[in-house]
GUDREN-855892 format. One record per atom (N, C-alpha, C, O, CB): residue in three letters; x, y, z. Coordinates in steps of 0.2 Angstrom, whole numbers, plus 2048, in hexadecimal, padded with zeros to 3 digits. Glycine has a CB too. Layout:
<nodes>
ALAXYZ ...
</nodes>
This chain:
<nodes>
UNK8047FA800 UNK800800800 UNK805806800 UNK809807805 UNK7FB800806 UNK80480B7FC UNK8078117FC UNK8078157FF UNK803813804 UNK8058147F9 UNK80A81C801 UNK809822805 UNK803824804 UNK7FF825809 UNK80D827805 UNK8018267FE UNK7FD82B7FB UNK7F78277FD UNK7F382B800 UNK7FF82E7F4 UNK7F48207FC UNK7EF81C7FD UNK7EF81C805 UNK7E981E807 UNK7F08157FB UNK7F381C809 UNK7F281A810 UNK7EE821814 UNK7EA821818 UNK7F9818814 UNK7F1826811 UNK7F282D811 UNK7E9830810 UNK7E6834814 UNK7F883180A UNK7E782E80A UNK7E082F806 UNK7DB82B80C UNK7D782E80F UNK7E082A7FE UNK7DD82580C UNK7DA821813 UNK7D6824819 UNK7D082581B UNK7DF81F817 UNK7DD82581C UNK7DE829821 UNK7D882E820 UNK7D382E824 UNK7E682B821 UNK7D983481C UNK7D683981A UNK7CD83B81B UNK7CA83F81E UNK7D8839815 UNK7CD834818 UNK7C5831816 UNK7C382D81C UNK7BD82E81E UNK7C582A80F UNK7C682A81F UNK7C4826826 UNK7C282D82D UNK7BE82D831 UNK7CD820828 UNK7C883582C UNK7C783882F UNK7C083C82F UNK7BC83F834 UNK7CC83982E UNK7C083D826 UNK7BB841824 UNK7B583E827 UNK7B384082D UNK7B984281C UNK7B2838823 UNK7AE836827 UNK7AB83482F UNK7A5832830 UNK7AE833825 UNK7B1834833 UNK7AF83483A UNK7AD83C83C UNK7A783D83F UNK7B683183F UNK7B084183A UNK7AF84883C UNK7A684A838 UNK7A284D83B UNK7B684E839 UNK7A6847833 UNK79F848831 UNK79A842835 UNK794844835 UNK79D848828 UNK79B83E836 UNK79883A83B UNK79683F843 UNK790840845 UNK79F83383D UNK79C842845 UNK79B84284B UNK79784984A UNK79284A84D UNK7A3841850 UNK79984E846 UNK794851845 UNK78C851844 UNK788855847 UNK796852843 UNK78B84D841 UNK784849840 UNK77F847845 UNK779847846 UNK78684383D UNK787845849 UNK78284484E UNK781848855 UNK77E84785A UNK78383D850 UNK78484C854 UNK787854856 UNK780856856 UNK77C85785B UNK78D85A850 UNK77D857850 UNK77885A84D UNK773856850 UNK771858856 UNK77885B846 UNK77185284E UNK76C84B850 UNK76C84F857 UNK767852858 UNK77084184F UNK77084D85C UNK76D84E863 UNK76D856864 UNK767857866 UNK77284B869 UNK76F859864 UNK76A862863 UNK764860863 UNK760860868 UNK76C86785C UNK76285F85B UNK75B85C85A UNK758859861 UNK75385C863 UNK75A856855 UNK75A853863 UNK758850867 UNK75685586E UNK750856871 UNK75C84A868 UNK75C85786F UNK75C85B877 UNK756861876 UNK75386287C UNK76585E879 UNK756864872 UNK75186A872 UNK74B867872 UNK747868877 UNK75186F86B UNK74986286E UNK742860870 UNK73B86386B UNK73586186B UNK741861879 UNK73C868867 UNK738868864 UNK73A86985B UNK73F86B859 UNK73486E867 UNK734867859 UNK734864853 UNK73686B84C UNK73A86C848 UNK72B85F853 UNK73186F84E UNK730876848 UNK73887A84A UNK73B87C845 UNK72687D84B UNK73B87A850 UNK74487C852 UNK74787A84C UNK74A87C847 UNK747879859 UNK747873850 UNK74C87084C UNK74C86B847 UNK750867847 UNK75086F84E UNK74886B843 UNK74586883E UNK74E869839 UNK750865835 UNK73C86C83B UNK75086D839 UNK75686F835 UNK75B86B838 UNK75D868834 UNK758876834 UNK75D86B83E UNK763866842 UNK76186083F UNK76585E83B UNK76286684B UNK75B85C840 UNK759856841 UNK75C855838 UNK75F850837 UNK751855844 UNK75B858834 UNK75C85782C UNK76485882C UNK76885382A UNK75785E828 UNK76585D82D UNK76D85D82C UNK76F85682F UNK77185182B UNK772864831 UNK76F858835 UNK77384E838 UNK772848834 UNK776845831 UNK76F849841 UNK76A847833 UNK76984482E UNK76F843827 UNK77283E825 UNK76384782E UNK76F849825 UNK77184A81F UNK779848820 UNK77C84481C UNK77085181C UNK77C84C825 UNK784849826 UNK785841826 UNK78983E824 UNK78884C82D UNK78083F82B UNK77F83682D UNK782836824 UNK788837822 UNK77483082F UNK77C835821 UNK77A83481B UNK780835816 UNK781831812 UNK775837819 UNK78483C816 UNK78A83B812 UNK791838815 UNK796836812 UNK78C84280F UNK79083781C UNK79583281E UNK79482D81B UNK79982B819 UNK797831824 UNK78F82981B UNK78C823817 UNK790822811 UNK79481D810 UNK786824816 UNK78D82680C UNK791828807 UNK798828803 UNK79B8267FD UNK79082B809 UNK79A82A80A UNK7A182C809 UNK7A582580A UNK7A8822805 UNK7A583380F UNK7A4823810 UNK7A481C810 UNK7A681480D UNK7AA81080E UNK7A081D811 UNK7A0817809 UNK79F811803 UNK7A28117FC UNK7A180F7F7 UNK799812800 UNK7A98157FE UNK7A98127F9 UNK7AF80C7F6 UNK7B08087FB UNK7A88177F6 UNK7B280A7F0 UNK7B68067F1 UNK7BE8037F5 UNK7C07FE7F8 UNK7B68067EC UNK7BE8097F4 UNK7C68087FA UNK7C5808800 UNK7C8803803 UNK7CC80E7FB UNK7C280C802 UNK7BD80B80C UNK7B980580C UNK7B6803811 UNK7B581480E UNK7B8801806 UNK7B57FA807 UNK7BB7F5808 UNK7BA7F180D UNK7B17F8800 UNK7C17F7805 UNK7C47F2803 UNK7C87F380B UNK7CA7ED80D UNK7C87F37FB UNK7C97F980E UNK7CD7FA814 UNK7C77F881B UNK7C97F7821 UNK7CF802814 UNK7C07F7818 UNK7BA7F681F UNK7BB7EE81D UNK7BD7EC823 UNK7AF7F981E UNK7BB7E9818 UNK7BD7E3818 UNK7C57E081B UNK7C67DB81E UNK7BD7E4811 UNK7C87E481A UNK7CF7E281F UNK7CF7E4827 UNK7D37E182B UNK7D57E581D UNK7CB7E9827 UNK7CA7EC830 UNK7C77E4832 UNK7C87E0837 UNK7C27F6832 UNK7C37E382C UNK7BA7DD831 UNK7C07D7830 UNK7BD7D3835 UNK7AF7DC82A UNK7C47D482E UNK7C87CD82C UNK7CB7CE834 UNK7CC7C8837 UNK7CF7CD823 UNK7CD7D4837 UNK7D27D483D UNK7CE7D1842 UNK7D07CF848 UNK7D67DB83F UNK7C97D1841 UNK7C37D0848 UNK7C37D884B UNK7C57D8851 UNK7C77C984F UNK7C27DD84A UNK7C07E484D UNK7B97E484F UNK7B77E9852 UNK7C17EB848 UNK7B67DF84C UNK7B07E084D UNK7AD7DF852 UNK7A87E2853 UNK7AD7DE849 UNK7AF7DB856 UNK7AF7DA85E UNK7B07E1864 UNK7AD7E3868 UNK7B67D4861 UNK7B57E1860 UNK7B67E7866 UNK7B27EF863 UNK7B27F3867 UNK7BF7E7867 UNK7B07EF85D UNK7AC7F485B UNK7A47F085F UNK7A07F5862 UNK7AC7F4850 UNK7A37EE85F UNK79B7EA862 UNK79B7EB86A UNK7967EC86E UNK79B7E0860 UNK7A27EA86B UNK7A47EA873 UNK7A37F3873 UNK79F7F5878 UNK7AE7E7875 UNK7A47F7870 UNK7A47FE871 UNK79C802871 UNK79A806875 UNK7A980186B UNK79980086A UNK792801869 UNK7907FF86E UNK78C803871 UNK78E7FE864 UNK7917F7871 UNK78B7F6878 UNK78C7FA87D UNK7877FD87F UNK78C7EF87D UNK7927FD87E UNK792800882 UNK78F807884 UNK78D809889 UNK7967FF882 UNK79080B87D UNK78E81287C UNK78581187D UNK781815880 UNK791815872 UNK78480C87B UNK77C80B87A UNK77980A881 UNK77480C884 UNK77A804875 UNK77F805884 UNK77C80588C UNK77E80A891 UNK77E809897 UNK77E7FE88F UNK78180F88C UNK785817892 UNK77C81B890 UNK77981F894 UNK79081F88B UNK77B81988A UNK77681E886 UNK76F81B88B UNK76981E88B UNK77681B87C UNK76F81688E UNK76781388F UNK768815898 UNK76281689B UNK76680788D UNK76D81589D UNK7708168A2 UNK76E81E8A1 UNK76881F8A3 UNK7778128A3 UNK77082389E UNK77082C89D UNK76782B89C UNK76582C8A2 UNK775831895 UNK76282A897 UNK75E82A898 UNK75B82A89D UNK75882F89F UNK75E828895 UNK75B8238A0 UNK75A8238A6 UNK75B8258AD UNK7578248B2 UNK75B8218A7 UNK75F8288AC UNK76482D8B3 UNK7608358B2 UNK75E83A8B5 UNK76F82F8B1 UNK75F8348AB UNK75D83D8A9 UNK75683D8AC UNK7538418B0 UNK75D8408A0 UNK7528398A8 UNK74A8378A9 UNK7498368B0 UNK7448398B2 UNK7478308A5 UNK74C8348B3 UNK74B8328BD UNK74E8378BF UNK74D8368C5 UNK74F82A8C0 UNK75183B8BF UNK7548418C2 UNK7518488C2 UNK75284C8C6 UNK7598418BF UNK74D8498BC UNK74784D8BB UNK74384E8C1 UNK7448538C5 UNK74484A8B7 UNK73F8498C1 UNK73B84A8C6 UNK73D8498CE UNK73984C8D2 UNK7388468C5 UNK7438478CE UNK7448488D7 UNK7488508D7 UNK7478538DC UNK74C8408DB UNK74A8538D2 UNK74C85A8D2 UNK74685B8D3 UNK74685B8D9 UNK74E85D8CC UNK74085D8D0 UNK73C85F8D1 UNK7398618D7 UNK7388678DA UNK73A85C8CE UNK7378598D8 UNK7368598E0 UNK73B85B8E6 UNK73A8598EC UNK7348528E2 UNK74085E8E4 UNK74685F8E9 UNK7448678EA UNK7418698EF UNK75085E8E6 UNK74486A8E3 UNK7438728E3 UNK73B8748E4 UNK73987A8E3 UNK7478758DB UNK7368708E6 UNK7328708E9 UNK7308728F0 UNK72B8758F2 UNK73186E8E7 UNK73686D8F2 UNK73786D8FB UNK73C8728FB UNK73D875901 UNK73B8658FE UNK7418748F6 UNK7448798F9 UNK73C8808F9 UNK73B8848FE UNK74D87B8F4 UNK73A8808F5 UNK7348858F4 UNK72F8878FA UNK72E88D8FB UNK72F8828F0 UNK72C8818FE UNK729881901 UNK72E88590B UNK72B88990F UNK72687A8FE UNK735882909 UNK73988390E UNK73B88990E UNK73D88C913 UNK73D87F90E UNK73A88D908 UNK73B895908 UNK73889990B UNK73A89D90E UNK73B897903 UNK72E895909 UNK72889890B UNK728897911 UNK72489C913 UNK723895909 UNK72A893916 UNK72989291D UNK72B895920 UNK727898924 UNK72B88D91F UNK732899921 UNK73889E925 UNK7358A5921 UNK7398A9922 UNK74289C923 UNK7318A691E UNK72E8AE91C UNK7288AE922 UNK7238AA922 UNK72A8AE912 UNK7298B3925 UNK7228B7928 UNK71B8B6926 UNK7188B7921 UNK7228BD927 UNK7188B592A UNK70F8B6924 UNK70E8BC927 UNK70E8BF92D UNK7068AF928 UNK70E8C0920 UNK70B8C8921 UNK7048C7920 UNK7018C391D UNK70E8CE91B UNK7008CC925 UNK6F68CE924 UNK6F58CE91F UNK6EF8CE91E UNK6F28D5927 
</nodes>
């Protein structure tokens, strides 16, 4: 394999992770705001970077280089990484959704404890 091939690689492997990570940069903006008419344009852009990293991806030399990554057995420890991000991802959900409401109820009790040490005026 050449310099200039390994080089090109390299390039294409980088391009596509940075429009990846952006994509999904975008994608969770979308998500985190929560309404639809906002960011209807985030959700499209991410979309769209996914979609040309996809792209970019596909084509024959990044086949011929995803074919020798997959021969080494990477794919274990890529699967080992996904489980994980997905079980960091189902764990934050969780922590976020259940944390909500005991905030809530905290700054309620601090509320009421404010009300108590104030005077009752006539």
């Amino acid at each position: 394999m050449n310099d200039e091939l390994s080089i090109s690689i390299v390039a294409n492997f980088l391009l596509i992770a940075g429009l990846v990570l952006y994509g999904f940069r975008l994608f969770a903006e979308y998500h985190a705001r929560g309404k639809w008419a906002k960011n209807v344009s985030g959700l499209l852009a991410g979309l769209g970077m996914l979609t040309l990293a996809l792209a970019l991806m596909l084509t024959p030399k990044n086949a011929q280089v995803i074919a020798r990554i997959a021969a080494t057995g990477a794919a274990r420890v890529f699967l080992g990484i996904s489980s994980a991000f997905l079980l960091a991802g189902i764990a934050a959900f969780g922590i976020i959704t259940h944390s909500k409401p005991l905030r809530l109820l905290h700054e309620r009790k601090i509320q009421r404890d404010q009300n108590r040490e104030l005077p009752k005026v006539p």
